[in-house]
N, C-alpha and C positions, 0 to 999 in steps of 0.2 A: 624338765622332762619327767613325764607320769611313767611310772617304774608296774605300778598294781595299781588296780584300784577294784576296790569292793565295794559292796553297798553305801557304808557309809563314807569311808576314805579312801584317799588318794595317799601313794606312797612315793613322793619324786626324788627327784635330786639339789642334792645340797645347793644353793647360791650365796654369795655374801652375806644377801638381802636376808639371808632367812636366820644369820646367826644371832642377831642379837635377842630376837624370843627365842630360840634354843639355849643361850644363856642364863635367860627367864628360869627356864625348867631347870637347869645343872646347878640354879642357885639354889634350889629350896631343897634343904636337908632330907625331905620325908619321901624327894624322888630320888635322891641320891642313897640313900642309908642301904640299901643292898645288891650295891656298884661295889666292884672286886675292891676300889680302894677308897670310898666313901667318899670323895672328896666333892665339897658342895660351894667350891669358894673360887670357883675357876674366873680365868679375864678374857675378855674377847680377844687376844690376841692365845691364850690357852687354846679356846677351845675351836679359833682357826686353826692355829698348829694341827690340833686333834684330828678335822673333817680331813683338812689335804694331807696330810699323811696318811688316813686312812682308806682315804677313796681314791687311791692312786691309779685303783683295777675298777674305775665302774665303765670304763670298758668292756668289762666280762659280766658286767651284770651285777657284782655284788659291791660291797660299801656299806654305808650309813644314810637312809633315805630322811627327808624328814615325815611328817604323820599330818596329815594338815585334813579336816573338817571338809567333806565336799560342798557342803551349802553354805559354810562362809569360810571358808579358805585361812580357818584360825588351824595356825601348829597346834599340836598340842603334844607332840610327842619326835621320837624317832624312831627307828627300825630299823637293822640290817643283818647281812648274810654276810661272815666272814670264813674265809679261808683257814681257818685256824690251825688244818694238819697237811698243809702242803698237798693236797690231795682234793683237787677239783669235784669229784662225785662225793665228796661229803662236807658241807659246810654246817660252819654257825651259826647259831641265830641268838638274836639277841634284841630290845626293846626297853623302851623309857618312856614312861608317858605320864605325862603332870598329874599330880594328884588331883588338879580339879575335876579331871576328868575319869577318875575310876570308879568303878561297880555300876559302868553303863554299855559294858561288854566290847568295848575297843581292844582292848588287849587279845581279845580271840579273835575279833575281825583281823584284826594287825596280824597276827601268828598265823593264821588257816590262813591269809594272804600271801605270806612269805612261806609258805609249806609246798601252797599250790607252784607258785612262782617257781621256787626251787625247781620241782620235778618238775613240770612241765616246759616250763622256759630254759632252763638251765642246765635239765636234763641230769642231774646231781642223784645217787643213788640213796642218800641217806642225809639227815640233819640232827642236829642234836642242839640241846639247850645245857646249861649250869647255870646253876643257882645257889642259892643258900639255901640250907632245909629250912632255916626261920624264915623264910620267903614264900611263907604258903601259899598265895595267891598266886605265885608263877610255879610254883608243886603241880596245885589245882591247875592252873591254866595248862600247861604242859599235856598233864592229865586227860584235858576235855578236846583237847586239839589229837587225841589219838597218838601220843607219845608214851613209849615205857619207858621204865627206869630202871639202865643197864650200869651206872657204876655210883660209888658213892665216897666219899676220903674226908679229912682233914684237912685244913688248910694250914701254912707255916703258923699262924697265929692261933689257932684251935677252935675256927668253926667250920660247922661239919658243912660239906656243899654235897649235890648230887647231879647227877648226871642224864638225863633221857633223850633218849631217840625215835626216830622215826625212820621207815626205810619206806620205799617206792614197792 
């Protein structure tokens, strides 16, 4: 089921069939390296666990979509909006998209996708991103998607993350 879809992609719903190229992607170190716990060595049966526990509520709309090419239907990535403070008008947002496919501007189609989504579908008064500050591309991205940057901390292990939002 097509969740969004913009110019170039399509943001659906998870299936089986689609995990084992999203394992493709959780394998390679250089998509994973600024994931909250870096881990780049997951099993298909991981990273099933992961979807159905995650997408328990894509009834409500939100979950883990995958990112798929509309002219040839190749993944290249995922996306979603997660519930993160118990608090329905403000979700997360969050994204993964294979290195083959970066500095071709998917990552702001993906995000201004799930921005719009959000408010308009979902009706959500506000959205927020974290990151890593050494993750400048999703800083910038953040950035250009019309998000500020309202907090910023330390993590248990000592890198700095930060915080931006959007509101409706």
């Amino acid at each position: 089921m097509t969740i969004i879809e913009t110019e170039r992609l399509l943001l659906r719903h998870i299936v089986s069939d689609d995990i084992w190229q999203l394992l493709r992607i959780y394998n390679k170190p250089e998509n994973m390296r600024f994931i909250s716990n870096g881990k780049y060595d997951w099993t298909m049966k991981e990273l099933k666990e992961k979807y159905e526990s995650t997408n328990k509520n894509y009834e409500l709309g939100i979950g883990i979509f995958k990112i798929e090419q509309k002219e040839n239907h190749k993944v290249i990535g995922e996306a979603g909006l997660f519930n993160s403070f118990k608090d329905h008008s403000k979700l997360e947002l969050g994204y993964i998209i294979d290195s083959a496919f970066w500095n071709r501007g998917f990552g702001k189609e993906t995000c201004k996708g799930l921005i719009e989504y959000g408010f308009e579908s979902l009706k959500v008064n506000s959205m927020i991103s974290r990151m890593y500050r050494k993750n400048t591309a999703s800083v910038e991205l953040s950035k250009k998607c019309g998000m500020k940057l309202i907090d910023n901390g330390i993590t248990e292990k000592g890198d700095e993350f930060l915080v931006f939002e959007i509101r409706k």
